[in-house]
TIDOFI-37558 format. One record per atom (N, C-alpha, C): atom name; residue in three letters; x, y, z negated. Coordinates in steps of 0.1 Angstrom, whole numbers, plus 5000, padded with zeros to 4 digits. Layout:
N
atom: CA, res: Ala, c1: X, c2: Y, c3: Z
...
% end
This chain:
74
atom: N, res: Unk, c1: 5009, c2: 4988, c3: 5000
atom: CA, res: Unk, c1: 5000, c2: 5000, c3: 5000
atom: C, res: Unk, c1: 5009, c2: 5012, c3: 5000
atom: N, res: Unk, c1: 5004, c2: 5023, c3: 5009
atom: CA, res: Unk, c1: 5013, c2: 5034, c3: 5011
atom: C, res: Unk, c1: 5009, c2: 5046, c3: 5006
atom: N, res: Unk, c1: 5020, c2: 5056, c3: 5000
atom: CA, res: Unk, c1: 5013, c2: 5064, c3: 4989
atom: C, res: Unk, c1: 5004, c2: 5074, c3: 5003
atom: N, res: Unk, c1: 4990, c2: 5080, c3: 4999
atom: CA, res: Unk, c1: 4985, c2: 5093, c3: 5010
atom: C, res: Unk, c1: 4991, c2: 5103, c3: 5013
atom: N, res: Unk, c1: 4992, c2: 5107, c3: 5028
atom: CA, res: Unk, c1: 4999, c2: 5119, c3: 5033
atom: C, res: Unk, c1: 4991, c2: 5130, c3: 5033
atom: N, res: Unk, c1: 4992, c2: 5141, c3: 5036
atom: CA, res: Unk, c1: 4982, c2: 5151, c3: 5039
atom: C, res: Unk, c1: 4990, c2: 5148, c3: 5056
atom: N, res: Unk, c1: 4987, c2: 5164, c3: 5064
atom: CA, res: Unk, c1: 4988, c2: 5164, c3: 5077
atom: C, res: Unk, c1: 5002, c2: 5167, c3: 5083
atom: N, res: Unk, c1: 5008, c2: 5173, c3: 5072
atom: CA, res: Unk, c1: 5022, c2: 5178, c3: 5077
atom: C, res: Unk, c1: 5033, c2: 5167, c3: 5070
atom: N, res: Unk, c1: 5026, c2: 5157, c3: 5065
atom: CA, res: Unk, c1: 5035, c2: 5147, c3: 5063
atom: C, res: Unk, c1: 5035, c2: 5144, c3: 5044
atom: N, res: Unk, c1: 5036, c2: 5155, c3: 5040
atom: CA, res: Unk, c1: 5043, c2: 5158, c3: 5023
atom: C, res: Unk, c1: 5026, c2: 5143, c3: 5014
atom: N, res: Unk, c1: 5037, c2: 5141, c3: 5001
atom: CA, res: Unk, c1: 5025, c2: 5135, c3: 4998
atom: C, res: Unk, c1: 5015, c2: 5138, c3: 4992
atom: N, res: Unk, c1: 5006, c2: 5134, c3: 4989
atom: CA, res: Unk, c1: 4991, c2: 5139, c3: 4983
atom: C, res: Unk, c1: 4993, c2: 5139, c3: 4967
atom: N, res: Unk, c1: 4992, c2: 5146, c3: 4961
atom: CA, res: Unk, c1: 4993, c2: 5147, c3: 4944
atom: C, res: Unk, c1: 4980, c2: 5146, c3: 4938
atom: N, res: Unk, c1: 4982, c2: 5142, c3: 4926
atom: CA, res: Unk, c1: 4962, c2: 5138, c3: 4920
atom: C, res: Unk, c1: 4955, c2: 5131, c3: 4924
atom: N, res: Unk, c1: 4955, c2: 5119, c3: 4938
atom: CA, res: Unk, c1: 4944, c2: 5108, c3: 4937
atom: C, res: Unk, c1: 4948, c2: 5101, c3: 4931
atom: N, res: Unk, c1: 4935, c2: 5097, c3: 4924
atom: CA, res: Unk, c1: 4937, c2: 5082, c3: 4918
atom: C, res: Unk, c1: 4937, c2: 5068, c3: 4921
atom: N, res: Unk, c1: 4951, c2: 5063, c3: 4920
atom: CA, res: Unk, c1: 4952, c2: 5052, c3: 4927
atom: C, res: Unk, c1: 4950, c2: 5034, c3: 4920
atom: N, res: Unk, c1: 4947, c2: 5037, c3: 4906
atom: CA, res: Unk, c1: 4948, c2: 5029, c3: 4900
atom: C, res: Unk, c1: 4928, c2: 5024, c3: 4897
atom: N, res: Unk, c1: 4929, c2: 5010, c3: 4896
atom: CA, res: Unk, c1: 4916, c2: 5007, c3: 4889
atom: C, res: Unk, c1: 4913, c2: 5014, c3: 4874
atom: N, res: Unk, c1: 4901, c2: 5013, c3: 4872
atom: CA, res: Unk, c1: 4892, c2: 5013, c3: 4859
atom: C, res: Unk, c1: 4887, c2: 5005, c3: 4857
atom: N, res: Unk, c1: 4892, c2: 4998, c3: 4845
atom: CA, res: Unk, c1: 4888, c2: 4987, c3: 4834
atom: C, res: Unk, c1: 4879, c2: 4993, c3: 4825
atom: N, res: Unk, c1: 4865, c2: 4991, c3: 4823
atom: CA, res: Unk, c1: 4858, c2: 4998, c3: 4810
atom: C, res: Unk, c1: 4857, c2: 4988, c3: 4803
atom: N, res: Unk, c1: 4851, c2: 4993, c3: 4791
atom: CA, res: Unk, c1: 4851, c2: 4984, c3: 4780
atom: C, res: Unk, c1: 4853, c2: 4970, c3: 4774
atom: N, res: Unk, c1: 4861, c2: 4963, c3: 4773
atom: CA, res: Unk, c1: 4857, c2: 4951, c3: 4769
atom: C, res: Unk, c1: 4855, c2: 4942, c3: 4782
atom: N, res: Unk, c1: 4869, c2: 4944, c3: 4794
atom: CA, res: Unk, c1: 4867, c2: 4934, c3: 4805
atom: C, res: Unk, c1: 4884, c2: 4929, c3: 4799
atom: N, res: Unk, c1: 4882, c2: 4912, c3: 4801
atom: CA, res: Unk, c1: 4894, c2: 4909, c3: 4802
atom: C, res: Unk, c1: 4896, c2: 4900, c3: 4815
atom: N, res: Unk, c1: 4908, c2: 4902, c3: 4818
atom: CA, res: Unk, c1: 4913, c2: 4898, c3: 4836
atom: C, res: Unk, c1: 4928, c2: 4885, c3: 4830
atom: N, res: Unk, c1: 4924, c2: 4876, c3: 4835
atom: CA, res: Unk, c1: 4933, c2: 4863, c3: 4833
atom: C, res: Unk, c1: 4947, c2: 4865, c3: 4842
atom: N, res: Unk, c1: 4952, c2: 4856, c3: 4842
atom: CA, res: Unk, c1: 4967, c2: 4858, c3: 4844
atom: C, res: Unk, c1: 4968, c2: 4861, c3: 4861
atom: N, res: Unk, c1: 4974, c2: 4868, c3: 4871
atom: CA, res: Unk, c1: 4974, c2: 4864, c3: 4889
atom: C, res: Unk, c1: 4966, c2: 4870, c3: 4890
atom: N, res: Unk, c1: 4952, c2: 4875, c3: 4883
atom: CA, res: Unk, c1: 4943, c2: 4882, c3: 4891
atom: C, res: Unk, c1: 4948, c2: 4896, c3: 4899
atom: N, res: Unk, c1: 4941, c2: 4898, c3: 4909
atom: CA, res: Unk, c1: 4949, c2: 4910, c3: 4915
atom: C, res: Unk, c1: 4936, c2: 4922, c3: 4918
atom: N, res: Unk, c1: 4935, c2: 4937, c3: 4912
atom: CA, res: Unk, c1: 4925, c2: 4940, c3: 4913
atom: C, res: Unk, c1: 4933, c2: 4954, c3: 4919
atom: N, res: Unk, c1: 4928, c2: 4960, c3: 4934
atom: CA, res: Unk, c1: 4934, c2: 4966, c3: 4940
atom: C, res: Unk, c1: 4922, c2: 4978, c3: 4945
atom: N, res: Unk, c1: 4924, c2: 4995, c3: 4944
atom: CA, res: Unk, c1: 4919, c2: 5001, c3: 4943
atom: C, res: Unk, c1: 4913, c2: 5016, c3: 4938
atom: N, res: Unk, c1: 4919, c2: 5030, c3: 4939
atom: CA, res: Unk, c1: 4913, c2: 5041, c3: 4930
atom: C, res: Unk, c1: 4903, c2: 5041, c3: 4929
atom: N, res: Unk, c1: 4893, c2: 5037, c3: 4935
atom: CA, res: Unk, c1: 4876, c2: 5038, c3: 4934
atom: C, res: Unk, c1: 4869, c2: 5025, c3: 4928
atom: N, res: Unk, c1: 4878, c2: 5015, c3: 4924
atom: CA, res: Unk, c1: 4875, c2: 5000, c3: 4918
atom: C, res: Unk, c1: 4873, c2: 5005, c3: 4906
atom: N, res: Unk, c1: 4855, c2: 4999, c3: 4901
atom: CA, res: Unk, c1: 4856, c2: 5002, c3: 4884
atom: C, res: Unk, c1: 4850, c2: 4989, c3: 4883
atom: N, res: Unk, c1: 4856, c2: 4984, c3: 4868
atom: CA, res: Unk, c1: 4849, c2: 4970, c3: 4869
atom: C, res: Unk, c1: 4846, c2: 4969, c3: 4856
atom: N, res: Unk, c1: 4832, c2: 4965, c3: 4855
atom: CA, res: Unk, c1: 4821, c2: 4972, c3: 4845
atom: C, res: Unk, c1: 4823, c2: 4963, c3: 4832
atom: N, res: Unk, c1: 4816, c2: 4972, c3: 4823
atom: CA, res: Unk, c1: 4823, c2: 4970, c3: 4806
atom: C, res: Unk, c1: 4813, c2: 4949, c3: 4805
atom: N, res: Unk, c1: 4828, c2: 4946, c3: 4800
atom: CA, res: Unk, c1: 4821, c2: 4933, c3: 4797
atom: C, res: Unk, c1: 4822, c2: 4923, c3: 4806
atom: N, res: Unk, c1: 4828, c2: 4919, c3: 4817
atom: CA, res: Unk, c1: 4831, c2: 4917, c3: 4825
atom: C, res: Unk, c1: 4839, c2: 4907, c3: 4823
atom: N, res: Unk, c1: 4845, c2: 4896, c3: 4830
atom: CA, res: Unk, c1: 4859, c2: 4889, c3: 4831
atom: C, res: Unk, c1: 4859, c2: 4882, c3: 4845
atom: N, res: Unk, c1: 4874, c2: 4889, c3: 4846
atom: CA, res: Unk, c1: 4877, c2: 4888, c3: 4860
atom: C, res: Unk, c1: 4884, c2: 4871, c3: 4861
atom: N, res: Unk, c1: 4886, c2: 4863, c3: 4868
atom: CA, res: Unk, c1: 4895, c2: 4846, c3: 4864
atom: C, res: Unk, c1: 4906, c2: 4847, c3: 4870
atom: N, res: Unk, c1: 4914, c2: 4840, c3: 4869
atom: CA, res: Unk, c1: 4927, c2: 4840, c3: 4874
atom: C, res: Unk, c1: 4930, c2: 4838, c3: 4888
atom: N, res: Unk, c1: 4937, c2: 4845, c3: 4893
atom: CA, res: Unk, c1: 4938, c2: 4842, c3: 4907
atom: C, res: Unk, c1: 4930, c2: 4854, c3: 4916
atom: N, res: Unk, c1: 4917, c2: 4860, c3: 4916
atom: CA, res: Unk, c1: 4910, c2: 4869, c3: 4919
atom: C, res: Unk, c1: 4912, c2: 4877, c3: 4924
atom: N, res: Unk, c1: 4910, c2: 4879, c3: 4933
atom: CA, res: Unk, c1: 4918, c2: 4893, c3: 4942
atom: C, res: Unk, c1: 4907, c2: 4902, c3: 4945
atom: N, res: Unk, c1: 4908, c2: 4910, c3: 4939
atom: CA, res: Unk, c1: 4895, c2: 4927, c3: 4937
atom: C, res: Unk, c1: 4896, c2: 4937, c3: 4948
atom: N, res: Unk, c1: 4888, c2: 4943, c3: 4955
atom: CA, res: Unk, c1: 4891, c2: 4955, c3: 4963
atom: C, res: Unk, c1: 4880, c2: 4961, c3: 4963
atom: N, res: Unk, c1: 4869, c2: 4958, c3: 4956
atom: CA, res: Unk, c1: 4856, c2: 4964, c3: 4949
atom: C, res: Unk, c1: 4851, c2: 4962, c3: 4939
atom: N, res: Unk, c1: 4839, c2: 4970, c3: 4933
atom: CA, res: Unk, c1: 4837, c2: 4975, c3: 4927
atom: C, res: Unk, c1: 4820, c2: 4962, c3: 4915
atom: N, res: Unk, c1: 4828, c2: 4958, c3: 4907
atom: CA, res: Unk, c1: 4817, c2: 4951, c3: 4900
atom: C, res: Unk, c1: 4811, c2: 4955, c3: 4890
atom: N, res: Unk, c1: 4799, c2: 4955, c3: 4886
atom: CA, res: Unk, c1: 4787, c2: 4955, c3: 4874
atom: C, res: Unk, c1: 4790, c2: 4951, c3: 4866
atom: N, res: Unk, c1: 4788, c2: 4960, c3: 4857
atom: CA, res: Unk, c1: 4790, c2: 4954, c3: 4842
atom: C, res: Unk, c1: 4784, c2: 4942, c3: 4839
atom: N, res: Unk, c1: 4792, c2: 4935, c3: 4826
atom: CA, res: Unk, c1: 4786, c2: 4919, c3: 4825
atom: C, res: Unk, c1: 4786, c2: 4906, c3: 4834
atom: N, res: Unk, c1: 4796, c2: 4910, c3: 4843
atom: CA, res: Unk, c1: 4800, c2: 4899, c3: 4854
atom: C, res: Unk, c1: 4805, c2: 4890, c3: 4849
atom: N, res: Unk, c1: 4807, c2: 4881, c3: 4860
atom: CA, res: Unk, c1: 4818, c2: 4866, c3: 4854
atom: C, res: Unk, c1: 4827, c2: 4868, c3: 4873
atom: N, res: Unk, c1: 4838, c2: 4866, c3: 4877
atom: CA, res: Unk, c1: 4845, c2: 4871, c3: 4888
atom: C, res: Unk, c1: 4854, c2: 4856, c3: 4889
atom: N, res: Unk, c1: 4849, c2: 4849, c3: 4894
atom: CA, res: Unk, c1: 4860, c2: 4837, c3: 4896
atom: C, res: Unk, c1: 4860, c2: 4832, c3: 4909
atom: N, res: Unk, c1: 4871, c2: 4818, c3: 4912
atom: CA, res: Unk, c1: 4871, c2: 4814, c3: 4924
atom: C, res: Unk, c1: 4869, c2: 4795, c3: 4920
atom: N, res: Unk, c1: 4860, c2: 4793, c3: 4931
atom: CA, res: Unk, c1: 4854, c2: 4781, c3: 4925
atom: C, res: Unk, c1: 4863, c2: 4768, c3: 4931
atom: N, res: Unk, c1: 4868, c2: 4762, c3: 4920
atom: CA, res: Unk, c1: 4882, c2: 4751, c3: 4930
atom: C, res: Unk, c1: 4872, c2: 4743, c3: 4940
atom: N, res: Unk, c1: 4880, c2: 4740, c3: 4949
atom: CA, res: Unk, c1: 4871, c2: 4727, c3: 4960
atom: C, res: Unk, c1: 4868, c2: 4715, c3: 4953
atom: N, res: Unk, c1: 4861, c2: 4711, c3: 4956
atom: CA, res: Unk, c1: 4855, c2: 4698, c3: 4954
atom: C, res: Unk, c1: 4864, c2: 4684, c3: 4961
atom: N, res: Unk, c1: 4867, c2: 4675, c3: 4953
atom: CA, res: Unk, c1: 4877, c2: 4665, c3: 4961
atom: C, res: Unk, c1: 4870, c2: 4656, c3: 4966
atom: N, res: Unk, c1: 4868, c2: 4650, c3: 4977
atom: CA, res: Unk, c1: 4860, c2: 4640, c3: 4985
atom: C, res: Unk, c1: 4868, c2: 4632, c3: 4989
atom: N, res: Unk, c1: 4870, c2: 4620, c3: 4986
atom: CA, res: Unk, c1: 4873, c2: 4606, c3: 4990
atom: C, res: Unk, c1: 4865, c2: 4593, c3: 4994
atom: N, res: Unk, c1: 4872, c2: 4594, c3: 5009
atom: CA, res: Unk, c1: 4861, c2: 4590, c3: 5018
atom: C, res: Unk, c1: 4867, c2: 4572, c3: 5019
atom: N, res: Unk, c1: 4865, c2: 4559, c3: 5013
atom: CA, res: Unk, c1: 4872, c2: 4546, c3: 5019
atom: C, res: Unk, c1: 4865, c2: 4542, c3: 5033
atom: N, res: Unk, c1: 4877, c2: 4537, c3: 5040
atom: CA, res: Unk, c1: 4875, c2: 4532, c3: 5055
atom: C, res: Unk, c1: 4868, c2: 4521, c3: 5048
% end
């Protein structure tokens, strides 16, 4: 991610480039939550591995569901 330019090149001062965690969200190990406009709502938990670039409602659950193993005999 590259920091904002204005038009003559120089960089942009004062956006926010970082997420908002409100109240009482906890984010497990590898999660990756990317975004200044990303708020991720009080109560929340993000699972490990998760990769964010929007914005979640409070009281979520944010995970990734492992595959299912299928074993098929000839």
């Amino acid at each position: 991610m590259s920091f904002p330019r204005d038009d003559k090149g120089e960089l942009v001062r004062g956006t926010k480039r970082r997420p908002t965690l409100e109240d009482g969200v906890v984010v497990y190990a590898n999660a990756t939550i990317l975004g200044g406009d990303v708020v991720i709502g009080r109560d929340s938990v993000v699972g490990s591995n998760v990769w964010l670039t929007k914005s979640i409602a409070p009281r979520s659950t944010i995970v990734i569901e492992k595959p299912r193993l299928v074993v098929r005999e000839n």
